[in-house]
N, C-alpha and C positions, 0 to 999 in steps of 0.2 A: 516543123520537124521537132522542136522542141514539147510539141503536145502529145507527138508518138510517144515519149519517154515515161516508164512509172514514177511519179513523183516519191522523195523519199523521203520518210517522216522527219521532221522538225523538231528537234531538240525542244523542249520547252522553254522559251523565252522569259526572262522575268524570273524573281524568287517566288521559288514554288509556295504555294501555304502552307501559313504554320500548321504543324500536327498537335493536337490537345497532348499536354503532359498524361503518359497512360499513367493508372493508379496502381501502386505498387502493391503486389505480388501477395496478399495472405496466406500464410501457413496456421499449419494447426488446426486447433479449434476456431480460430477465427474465421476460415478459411471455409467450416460447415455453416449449413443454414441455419439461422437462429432469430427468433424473435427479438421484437428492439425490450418487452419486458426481462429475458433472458439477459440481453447484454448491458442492462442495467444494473438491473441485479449486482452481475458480475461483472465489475466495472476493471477487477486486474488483470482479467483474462483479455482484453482487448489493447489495455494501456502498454506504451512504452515504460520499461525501467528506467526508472527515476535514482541513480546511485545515491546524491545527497540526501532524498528522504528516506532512502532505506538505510542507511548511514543513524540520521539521526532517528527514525523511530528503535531501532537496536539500542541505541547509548539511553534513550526514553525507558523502555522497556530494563534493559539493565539495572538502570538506574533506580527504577523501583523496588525490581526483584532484589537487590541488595537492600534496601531501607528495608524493605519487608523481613528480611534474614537478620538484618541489624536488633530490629524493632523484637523480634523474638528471642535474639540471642539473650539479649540484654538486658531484658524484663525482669525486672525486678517488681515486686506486689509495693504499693502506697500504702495501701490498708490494710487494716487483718481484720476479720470479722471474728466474735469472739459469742460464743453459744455457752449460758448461763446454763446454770439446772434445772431452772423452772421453764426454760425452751425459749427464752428470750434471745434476740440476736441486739448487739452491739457493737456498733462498727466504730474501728480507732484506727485515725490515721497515723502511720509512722510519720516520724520527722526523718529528715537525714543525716541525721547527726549521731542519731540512736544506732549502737551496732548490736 
């Protein structure tokens, strides 16, 4: 009697297998097809933001750009070159004492 009966399916016994971690989701640019010379190349376009290095290449970058504005403001000439009659050049360094 009990062979008359449809058998009903069976729960899966046991921990089912693991499923591989799936790989997250690209957007953007990343997301199109592209050569591996492409995203070499353009290696930001791929990377995660990095806040501390962007951090410190700004304060790098600042930090030039002001010596560079410093370095011009405040130039003052060493030398004077000094053009005779006869078309001679002679170069004389100032001291800094001399105003």
């Amino acid at each position: 009697m009990s062979e008359d009966l449809p058998k009903r399916p069976s729960a899966p016994q046991g921990p089912s297998a693991p499923q591989p971690p799936s790989a997250p989701q690209r957007t953007g640019i990343a997301a199109a097809p592209s050569t591996t010379l492409f995203r070499v190349t353009n290696f930001e376009l791929y990377a995660r933001p990095n806040k501390f290095i962007m951090v410190v290449g700004v304060t790098v970058f600042l930090s030039c750009c002001t010596y560079l504005y410093q370095m011009r403001r405040y130039n003052t000439p060493s030398a004077a070159i000094q053009t005779s009659q006869d078309g001679a050049y002679s170069y004389q360094k100032k001291s800094k004492w001399d105003t």
